[in-house]
N, CA, C and O atoms as a Tinker XYZ file with bonds, in Angstrom:
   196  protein
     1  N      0.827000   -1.198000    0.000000    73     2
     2  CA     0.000000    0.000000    0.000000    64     1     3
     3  C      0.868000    1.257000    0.000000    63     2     4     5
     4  O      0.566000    2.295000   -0.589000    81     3
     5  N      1.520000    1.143000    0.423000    73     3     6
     6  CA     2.578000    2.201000    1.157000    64     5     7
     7  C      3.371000    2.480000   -0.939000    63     6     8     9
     8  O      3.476000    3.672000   -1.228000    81     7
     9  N      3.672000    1.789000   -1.726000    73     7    10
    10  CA     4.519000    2.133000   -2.389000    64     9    11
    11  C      3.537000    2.510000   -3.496000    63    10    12    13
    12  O      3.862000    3.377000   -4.307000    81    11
    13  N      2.495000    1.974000   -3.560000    73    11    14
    14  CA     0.892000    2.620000   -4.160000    64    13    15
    15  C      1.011000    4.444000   -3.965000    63    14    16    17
    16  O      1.003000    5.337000   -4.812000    81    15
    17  N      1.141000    4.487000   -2.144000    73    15    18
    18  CA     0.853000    6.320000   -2.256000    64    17    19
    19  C      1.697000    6.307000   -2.782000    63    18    20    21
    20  O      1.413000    6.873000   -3.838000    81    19
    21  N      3.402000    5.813000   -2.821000    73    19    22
    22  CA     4.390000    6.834000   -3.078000    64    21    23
    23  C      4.552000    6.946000   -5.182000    63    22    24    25
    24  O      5.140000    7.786000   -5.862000    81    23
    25  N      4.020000    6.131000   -5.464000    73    23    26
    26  CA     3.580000    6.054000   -7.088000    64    25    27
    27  C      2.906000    7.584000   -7.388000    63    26    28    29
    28  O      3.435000    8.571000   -7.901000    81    27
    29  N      1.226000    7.350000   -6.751000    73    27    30
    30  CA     0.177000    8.135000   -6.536000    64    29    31
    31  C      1.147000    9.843000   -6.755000    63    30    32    33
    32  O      1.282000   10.735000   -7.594000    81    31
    33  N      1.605000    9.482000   -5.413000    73    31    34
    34  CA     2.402000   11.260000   -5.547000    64    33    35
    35  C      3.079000   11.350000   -6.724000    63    34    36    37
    36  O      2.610000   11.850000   -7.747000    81    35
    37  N      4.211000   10.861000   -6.608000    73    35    38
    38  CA     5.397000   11.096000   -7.928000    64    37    39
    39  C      4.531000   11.381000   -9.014000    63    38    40    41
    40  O      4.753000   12.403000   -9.663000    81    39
    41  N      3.343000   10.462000   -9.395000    73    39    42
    42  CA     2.529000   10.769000  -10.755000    64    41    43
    43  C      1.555000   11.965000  -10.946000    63    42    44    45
    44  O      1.189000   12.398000  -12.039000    81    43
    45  N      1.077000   12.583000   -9.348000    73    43    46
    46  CA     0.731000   14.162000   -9.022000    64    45    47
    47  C      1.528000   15.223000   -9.239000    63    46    48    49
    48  O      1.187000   16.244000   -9.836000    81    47
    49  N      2.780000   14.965000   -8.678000    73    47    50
    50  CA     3.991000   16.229000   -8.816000    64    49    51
    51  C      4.275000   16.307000  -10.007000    63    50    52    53
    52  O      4.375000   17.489000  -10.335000    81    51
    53  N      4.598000   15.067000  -11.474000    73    51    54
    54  CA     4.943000   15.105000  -12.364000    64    53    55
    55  C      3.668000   15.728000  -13.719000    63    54    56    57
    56  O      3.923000   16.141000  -14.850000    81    55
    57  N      2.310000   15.573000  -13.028000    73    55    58
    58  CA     0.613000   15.845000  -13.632000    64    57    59
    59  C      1.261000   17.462000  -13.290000    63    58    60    61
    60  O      1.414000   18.257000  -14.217000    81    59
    61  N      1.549000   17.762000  -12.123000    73    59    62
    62  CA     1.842000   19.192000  -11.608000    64    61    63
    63  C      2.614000   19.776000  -12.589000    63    62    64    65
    64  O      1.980000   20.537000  -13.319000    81    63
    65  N      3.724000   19.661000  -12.817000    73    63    66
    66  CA     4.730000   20.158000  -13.404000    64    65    67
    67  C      4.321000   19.999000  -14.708000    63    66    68    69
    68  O      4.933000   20.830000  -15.377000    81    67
    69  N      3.590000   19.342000  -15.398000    73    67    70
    70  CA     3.141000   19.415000  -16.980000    64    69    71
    71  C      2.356000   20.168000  -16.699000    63    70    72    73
    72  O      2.451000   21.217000  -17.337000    81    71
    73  N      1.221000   20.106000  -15.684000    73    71    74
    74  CA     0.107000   21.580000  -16.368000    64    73    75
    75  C      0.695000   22.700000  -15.941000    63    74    76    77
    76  O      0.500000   23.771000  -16.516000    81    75
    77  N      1.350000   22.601000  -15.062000    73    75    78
    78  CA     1.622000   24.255000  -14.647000    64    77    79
    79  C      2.707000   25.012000  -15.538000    63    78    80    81
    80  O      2.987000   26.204000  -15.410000    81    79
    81  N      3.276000   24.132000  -16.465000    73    79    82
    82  CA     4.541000   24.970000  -17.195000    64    81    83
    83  C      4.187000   24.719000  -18.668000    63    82    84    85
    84  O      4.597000   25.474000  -19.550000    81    83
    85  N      3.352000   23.552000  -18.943000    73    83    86
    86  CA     3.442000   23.456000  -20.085000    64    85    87
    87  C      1.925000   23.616000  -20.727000    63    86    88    89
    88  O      1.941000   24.239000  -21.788000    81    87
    89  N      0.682000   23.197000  -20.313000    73    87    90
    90  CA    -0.298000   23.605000  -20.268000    64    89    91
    91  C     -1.251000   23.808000  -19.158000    63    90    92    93
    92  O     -1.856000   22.867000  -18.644000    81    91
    93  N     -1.414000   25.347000  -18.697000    73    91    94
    94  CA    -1.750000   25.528000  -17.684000    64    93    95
    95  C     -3.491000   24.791000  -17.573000    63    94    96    97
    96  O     -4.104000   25.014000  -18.617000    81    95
    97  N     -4.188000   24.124000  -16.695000    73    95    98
    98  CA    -5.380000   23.824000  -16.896000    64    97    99
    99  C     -5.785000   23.158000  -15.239000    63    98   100   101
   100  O     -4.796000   22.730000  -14.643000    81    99
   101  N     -6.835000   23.072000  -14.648000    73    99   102
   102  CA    -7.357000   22.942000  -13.652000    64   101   103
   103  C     -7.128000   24.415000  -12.963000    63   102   104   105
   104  O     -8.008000   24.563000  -12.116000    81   103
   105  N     -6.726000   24.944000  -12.990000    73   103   106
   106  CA    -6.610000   26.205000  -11.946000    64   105   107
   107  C     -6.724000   25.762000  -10.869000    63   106   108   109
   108  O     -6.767000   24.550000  -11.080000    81   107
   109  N     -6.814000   25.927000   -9.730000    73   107   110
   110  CA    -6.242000   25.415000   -8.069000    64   109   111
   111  C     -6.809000   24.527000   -7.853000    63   110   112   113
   112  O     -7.036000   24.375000   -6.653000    81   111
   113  N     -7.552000   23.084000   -9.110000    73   111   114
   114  CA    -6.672000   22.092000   -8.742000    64   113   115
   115  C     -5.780000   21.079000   -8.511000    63   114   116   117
   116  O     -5.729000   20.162000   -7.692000    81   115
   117  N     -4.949000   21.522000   -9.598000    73   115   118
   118  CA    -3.577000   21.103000   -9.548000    64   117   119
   119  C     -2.988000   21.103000   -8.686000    63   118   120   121
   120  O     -2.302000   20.124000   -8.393000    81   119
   121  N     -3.035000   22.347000   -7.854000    73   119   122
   122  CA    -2.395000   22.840000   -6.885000    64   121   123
   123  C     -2.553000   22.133000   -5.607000    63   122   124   125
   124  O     -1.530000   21.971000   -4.942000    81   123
   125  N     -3.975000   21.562000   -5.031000    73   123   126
   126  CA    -4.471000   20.665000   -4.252000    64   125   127
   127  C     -4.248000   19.396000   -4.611000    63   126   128   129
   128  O     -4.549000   18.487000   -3.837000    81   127
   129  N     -3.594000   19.104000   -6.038000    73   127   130
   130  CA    -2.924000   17.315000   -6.028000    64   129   131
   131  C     -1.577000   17.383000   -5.858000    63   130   132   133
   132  O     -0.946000   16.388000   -5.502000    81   131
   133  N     -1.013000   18.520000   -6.086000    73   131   134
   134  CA     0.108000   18.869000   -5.262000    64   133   135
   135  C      0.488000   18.654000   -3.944000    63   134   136   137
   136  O      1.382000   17.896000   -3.568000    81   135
   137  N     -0.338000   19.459000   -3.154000    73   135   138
   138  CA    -0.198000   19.325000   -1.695000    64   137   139
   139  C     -0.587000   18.454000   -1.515000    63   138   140   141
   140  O     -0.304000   18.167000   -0.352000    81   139
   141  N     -1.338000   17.445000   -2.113000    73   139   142
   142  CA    -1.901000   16.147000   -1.628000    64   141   143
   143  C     -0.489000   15.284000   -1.756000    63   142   144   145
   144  O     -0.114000   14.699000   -0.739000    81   143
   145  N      0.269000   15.186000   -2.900000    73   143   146
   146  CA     1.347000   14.901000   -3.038000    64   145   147
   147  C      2.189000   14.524000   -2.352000    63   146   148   149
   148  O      2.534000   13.370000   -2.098000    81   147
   149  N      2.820000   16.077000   -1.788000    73   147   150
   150  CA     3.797000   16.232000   -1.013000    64   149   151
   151  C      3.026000   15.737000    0.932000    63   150   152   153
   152  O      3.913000   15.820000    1.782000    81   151
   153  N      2.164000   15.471000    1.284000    73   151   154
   154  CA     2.001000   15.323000    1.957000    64   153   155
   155  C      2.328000   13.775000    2.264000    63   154   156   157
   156  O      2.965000   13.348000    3.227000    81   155
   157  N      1.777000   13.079000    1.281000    73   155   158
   158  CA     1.803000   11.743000    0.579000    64   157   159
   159  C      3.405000   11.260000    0.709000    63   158   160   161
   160  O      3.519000   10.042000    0.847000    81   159
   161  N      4.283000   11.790000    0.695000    73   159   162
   162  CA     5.652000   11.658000    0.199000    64   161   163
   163  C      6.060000   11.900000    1.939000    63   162   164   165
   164  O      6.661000   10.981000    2.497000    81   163
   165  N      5.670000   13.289000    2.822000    73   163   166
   166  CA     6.084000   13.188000    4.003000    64   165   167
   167  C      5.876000   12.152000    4.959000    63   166   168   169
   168  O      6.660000   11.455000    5.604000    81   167
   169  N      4.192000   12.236000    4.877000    73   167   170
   170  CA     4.242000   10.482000    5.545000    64   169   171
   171  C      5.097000    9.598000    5.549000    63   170   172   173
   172  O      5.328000    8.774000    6.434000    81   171
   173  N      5.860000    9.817000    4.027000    73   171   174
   174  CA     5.835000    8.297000    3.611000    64   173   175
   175  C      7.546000    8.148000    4.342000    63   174   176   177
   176  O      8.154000    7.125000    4.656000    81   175
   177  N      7.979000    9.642000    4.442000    73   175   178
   178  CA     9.361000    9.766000    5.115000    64   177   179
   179  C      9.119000    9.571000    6.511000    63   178   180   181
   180  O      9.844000    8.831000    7.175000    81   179
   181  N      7.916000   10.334000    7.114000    73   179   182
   182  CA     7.845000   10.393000    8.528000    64   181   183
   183  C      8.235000    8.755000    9.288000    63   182   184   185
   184  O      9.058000    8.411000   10.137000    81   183
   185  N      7.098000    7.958000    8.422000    73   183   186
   186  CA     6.450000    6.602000    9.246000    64   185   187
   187  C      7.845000    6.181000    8.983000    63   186   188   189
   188  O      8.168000    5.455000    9.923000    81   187
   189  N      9.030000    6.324000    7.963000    73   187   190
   190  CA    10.041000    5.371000    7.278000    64   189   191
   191  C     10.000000    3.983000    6.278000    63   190   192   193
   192  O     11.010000    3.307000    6.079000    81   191
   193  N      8.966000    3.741000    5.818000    73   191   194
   194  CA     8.518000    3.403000    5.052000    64   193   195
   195  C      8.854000    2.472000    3.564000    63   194   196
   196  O      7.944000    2.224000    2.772000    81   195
């Protein structure tokens, strides 16, 4: 499960970085699969994982 979120994110941050530089689209919410992201990724450092 655990390597599921850390997929999940990497494939948010990388969704991130294509719309926001290359075609901008969702307007804030990209930005909220972002932070969903990075949150996703801290857990995943916090617990050690």
């Amino acid at each position: 499960m655990g390597n599921l979120l850390y997929l999940i994110a990497v494939i948010l941050i990388i969704v991130w970085i294509f719309g926001a530089f290359v075609t901008p689209f969702g307007g804030g919410l990209i930005h909220i699969l972002l932070v969903i992201a990075i949150i996703a990724i801290l857990l995943r450092v916090i617990k050690g994982a």
